[in-house]
N, C-alpha and C positions, 0 to 999 in steps of 0.2 A: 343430703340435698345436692342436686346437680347445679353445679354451676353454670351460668348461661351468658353467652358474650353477647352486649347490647350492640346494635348494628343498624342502621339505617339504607335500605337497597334500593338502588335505582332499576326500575322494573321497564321501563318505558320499553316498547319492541322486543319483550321476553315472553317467551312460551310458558304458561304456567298454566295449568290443568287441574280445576278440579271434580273431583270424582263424587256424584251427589247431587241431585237437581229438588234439594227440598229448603225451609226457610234459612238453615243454616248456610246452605249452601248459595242462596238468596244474595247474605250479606258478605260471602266472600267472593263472589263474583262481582257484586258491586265494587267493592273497596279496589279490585285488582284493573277490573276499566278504569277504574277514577285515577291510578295511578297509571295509566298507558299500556299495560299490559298486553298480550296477543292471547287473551281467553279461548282454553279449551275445556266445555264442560263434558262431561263422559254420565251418561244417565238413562236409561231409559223414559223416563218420565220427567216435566218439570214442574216447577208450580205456574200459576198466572202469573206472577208478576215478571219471574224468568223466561216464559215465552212471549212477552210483552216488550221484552229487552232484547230477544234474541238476534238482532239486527247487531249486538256489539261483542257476539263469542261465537266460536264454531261447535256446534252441538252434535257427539259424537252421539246419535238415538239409541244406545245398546246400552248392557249390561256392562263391566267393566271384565275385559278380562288381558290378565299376564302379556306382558309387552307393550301396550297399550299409552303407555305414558314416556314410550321412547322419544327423546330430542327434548323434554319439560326441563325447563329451569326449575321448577320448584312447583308443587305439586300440594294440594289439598285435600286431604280423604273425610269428606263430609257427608259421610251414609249412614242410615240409623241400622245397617249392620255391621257385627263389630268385628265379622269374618273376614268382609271384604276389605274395611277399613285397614283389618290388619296385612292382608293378601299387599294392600299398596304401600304399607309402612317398609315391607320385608320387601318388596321391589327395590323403593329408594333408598333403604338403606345399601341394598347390593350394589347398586349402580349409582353410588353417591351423589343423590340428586336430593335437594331440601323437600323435605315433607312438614307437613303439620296436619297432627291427625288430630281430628275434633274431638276424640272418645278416649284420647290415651297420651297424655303428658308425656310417658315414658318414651310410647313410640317415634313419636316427636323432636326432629332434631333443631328447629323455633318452635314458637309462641308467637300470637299475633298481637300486639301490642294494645291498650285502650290509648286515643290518638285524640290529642288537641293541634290543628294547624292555623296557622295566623301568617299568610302568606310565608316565608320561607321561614318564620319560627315552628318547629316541629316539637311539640311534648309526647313524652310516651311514655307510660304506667306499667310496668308488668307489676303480676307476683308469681311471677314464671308459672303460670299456670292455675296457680294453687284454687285462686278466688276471683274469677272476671268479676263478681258484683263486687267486690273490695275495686278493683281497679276500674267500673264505673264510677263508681260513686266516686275516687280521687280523680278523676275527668272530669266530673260535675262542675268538681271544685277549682280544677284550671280553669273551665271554661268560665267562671263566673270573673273569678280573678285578672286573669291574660284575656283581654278585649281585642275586638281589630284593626286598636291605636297600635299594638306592636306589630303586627305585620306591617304598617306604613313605617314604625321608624325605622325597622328594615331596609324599606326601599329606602329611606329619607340615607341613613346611612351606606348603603353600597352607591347612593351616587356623591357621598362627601368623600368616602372611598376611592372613587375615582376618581374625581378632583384633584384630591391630595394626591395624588403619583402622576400627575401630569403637572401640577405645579408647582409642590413642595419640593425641592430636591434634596434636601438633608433627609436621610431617614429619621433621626433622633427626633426631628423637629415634625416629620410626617406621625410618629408614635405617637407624639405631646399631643397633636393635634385628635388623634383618633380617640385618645384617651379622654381628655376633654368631650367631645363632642360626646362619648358616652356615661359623663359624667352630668351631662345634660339634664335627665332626667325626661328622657323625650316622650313618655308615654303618656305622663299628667299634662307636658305641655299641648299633648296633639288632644287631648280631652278638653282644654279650653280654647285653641288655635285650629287655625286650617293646617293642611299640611303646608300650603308655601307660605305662611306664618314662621312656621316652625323652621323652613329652607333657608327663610332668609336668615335668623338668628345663626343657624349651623357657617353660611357663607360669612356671616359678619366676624365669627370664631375663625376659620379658613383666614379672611382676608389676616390677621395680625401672626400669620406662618409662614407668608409670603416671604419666600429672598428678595 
C-alpha cells in the first residue's frame, strides 16, 4: 500500500490544466474555479455544461499533445483514453508537476479528496483511491452530522480570537480563555440561538480574562 501524505492546497491564481473535456472532467473543472484556480482545459471537444461555463477556463480546442502543460501547477488527466492519460502522467512525472490521473491510482502522485466545507471547517475522506463510493457515502454522513452551525462558530471564534490578543495580555490567561470558549459547546448553542446570542455569551466569558 502507498502511503499518502494528507494536504490541503491553496490553489487561488495557480495554473492547473486539465486534460479531458467530458463529465469527469465536468467536475474537476468545477471543483478547481470554485477554489480560484487559473483553469486550462486541453480537449478537443466539450460537453454542454463545460461550453456553458466556458467564460471561467481557457480552452485549449485540440488534442493534447507533449509539452503542452508547461508552466501547470498541477495538472488533471481526465480522458477516456488510457494512452493519453498515461502520455500526461509520464510528463508530470518528468517535470515534477502534481498529476492526478482519473484511470490509474498508481500514475497518480494525489487523489482528489470526497470534501465536506462549513465555512473555514474543511473535512476530507480519502481511501487513497481505492473506493470513491466508500468515500461518498462517509460524506454523506459528515454532511448530515457537521451542519452550517460550525462554519459560524468558526467565525464566532476567530473574532474571540482576535479579541483576546488585543485585550488579554497574559498568554496563560489568553489559552484559559480559548479553551473555554471551546469548551462551549457552540454548535448546539448556535442550533437554539442567533449567532449574536451566542457572541454575547462568548464576550461575557472574555470579559472575566480581562487584566
Amino acid at each position: 500500500m502507498t502511503s499518502m501524505y494528507p494536504v490541503t492546497l491553496n490553489l487561488t491564481g495557480k495554473r492547473c490544466t486539465v486534460v479531458g473535456g467530458g463529465q469527469v472532467a465536468l467536475r474537476k473543472v468545477t471543483s478547481l474555479t470554485e477554489q480560484g484556480a487559473n483553469v486550462t482545459v486541453i480537449s478537443p471537444e466539450l460537453t454542454d455544461e463545460l461550453l456553458a461555463m466556458q467564460e471561467q477556463f481557457v480552452w485549449k480546442n485540440c488534442a493534447y499533445q507533449d509539452g503542452m502543460l508547461q508552466g501547470s501547477f498541477l495538472v488533471i488527466a481526465a480522458t477516456d483514453s488510457r494512452a493519453v492519460n498515461h502520455a500526461v502522467a509520464e510528463w508530470c512525472e518528468e517535470n515534477q508537476v502534481l498529476v492526478n490521473v482519473v484511470d490509474s491510482r498508481e500514475e497518480s502522485s494525489f487523489t482528489v479528496n470526497a470534501m465536506v466545507q462549513r465555512g473555514d471547517l474543511l473535512l476530507a475522506v480519502s481511501t487513497n483511491g481505492i473506493s470513491p463510493a466508500v468515500s461518498r457515502r462517509i460524506r454523506q454522513e459528515l454532511e448530515q452530522y457537521y451542519g452550517p452551525e460550525y462554519g459560524v462558530m468558526l467565525e464566532i471564534l476567530a473574532q474571540a480570537r482576535q479579541e483576546a490578543m488585543e485585550s488579554v495580555q497574559d498568554a496563560g490567561k489568553r489559552r484559559q480563555f480559548l479553551q473555554s470558549v471551546a469548551d462551549m459547546e457552540l454548535p448546539e448553542l448556535l442550533k437554539k440561538d442567533t449567532k449574536e446570542e451566542v457572541q454575547k455569551r462568548v464576550k461575557l466569558c472574555l470579559s472575566s480574562y480581562l487584566d
